[in-house]
C-alpha positions in Angstrom: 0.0 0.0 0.0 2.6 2.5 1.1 4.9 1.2 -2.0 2.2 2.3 -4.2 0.9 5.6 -2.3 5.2 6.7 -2.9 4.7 5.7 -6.8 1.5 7.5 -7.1 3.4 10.4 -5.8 6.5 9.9 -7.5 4.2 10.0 -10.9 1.8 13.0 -10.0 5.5 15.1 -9.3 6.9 14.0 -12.1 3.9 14.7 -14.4 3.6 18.5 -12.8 7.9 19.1 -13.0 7.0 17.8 -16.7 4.1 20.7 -17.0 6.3 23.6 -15.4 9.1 22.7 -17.9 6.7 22.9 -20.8 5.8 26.4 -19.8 9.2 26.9 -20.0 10.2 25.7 -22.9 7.3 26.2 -24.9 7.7 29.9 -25.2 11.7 29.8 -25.5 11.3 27.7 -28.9 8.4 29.5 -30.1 10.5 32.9 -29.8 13.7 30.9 -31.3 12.1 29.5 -34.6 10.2 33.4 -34.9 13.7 34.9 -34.7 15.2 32.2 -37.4 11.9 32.9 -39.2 12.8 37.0 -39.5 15.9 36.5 -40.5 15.2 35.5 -43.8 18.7 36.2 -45.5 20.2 33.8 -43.3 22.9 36.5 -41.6 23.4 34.9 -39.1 23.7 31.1 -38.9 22.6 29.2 -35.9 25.8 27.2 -34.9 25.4 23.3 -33.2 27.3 24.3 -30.2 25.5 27.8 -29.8 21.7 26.1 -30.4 23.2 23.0 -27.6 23.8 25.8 -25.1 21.1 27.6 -25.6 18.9 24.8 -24.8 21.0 24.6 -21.8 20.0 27.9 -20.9 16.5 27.2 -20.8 16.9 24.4 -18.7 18.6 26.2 -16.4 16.0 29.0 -16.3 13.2 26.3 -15.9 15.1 25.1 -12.9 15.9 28.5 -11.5 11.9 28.7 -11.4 11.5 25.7 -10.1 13.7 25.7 -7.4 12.8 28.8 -5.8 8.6 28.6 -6.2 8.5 31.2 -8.6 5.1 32.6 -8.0 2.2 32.7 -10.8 -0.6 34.7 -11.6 -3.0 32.0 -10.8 -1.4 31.9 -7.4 -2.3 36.3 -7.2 -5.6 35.8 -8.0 -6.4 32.6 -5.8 -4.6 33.6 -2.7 -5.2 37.1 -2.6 -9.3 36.1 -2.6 -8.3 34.8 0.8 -9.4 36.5 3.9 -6.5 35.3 5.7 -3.9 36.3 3.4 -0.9 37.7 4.3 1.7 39.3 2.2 5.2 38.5 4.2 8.6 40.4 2.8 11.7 41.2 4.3 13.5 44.6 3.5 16.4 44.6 5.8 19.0 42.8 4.8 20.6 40.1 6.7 18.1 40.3 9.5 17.7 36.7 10.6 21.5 36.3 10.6 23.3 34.1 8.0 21.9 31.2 6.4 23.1 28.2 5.1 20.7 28.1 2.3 22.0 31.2 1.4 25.2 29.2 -0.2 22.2 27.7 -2.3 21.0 31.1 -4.1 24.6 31.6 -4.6 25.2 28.2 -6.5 21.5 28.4 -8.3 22.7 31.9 -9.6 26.6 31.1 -10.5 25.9 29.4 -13.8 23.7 32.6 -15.3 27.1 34.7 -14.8 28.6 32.4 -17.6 25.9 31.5 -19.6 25.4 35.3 -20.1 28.6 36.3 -21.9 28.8 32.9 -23.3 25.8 33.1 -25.2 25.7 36.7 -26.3 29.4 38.5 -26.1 27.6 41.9 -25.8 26.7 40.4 -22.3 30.6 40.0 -20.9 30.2 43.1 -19.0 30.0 43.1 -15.1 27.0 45.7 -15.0 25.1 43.6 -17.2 25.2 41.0 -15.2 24.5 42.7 -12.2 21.8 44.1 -14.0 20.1 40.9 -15.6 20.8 38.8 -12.4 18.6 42.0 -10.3 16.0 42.0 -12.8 15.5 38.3 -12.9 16.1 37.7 -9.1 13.4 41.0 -8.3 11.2 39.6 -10.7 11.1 35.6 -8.5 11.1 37.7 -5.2 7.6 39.6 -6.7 6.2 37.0 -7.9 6.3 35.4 -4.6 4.4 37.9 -2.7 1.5 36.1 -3.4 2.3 32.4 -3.0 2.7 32.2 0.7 6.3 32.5 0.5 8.8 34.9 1.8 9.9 38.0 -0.4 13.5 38.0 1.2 16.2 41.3 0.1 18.5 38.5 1.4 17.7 36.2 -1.8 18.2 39.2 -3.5 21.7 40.0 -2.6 23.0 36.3 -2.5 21.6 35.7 -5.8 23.1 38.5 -7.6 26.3 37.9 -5.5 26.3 34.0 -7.3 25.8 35.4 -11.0 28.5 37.9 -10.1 31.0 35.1 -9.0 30.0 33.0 -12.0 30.9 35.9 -13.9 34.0 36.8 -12.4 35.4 32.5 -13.3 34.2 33.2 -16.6 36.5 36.2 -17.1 39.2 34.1 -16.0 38.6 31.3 -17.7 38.7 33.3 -20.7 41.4 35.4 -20.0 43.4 32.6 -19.5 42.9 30.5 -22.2 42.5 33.1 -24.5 39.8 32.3 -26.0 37.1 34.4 -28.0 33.7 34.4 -29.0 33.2 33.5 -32.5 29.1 35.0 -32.1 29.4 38.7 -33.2 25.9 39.5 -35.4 22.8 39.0 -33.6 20.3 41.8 -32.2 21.3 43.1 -29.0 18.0 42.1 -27.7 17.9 38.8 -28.1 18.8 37.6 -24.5 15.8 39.7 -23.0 13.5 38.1 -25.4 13.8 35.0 -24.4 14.2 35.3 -21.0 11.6 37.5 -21.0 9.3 35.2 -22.7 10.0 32.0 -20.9 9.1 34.5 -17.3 6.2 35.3 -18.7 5.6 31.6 -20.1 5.7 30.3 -16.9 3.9 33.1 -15.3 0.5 32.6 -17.2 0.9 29.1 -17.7 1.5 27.6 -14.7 -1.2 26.6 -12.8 0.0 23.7 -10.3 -3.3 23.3 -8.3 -5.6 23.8 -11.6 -3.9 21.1 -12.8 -4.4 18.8 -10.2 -8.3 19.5 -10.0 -9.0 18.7 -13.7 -6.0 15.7 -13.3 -6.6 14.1 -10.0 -9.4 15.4 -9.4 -8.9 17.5 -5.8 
């Protein structure tokens, strides 16, 4: 009995990691074979290695929302209804002391510091890192203001902090080896397509508990 309650369980979370990734992914592809679809006169071929690590990067987006509960708009609407609802956030940094899961943010963030720059070259800049790693981490911390979850500033800071480190290896790395991206012609808003588009994916698409009512029927 127990052996098959753990399966049924096992099954049910696979089947809804399956669903988030979908959201995910989804968009990312739809926005990929758009931009391959403008640019008709072919300037700028899609290389093996660049389309393998670009898939990368949408896995590691997917698990970035995964991992920290991103919050959803079916999650605003359904908990905010609630009488009892509380909106918990922290604004002063550091305030419970120091955390071992904050060494968690910081590894969850590292690889976007590298994936970055080694995607788009125009992105091997520290302030564009810091920028894309505040954006992304301020939008997760929003978006759980409404999922019973803690908006932390902490999260904030440690996240940024892991991008920044990731960042600071890939420098090296590169500066050491020498090495140089071969990726110079592509629009210069191309990264913030796609990761805006798999947030917002995942953001309307998302629906966890929805899912379960039509699925498994509770």
């Amino acid at each position: 009995m127990e052996r098959g309650l753990f399966k049924g369980e096992f099954m049910e979370d696979l089947f809804l990691v399956s669903y988030r990734l979908m959201t995910v992914l989804i968009p990312f592809f739809i926005v990929f074979f758009v931009m391959r679809r403008l640019d008709k006169k072919n300037v700028r071929p899609v290389s093996r290695r660049y389309f393998l690590v670009l898939c990368v990067f949408a896995v590691y987006i997917f698990g970035i929302l995964h991992f920290t509960e991103s919050g959803t708009v079916y999650e605003l609407f359904r908990n905010t209804a609630k009488t009892y609802y509380e909106v918990r956030y922290n604004l002063l940094p550091f305030s419970y002391g120091f955390d071992v899961s904050y060494l968690l943010n910081v590894l969850l963030f590292f690889p976007l510091g590298i994936l970055l720059p080694l995607l788009w070259p125009h992105a091997n800049k520290f302030k564009y890192i810091l920028f894309s790693s505040l954006a992304l981490s301020l939008f997760i911390e929003l978006s759980q203001l409404y999922g019973f979850r803690l908006a932390d500033v902490d999260d904030l800071i440690m996240n940024t902090t892991g991008s920044l480190l990731g960042y600071l290896i890939y420098r090296r790395f590169t500066h050491v080896t020498k090495w140089k991206h071969g990726r110079v012609d592509y629009p210069r808003y191309e990264p913030a397509i796609y990761i805006s588009a798999m947030l917002l994916g995942h953001f309307f698409l998302y629906d966890d508990w929805g899912l379960r009512n039509i699925i498994f029927g509770f």
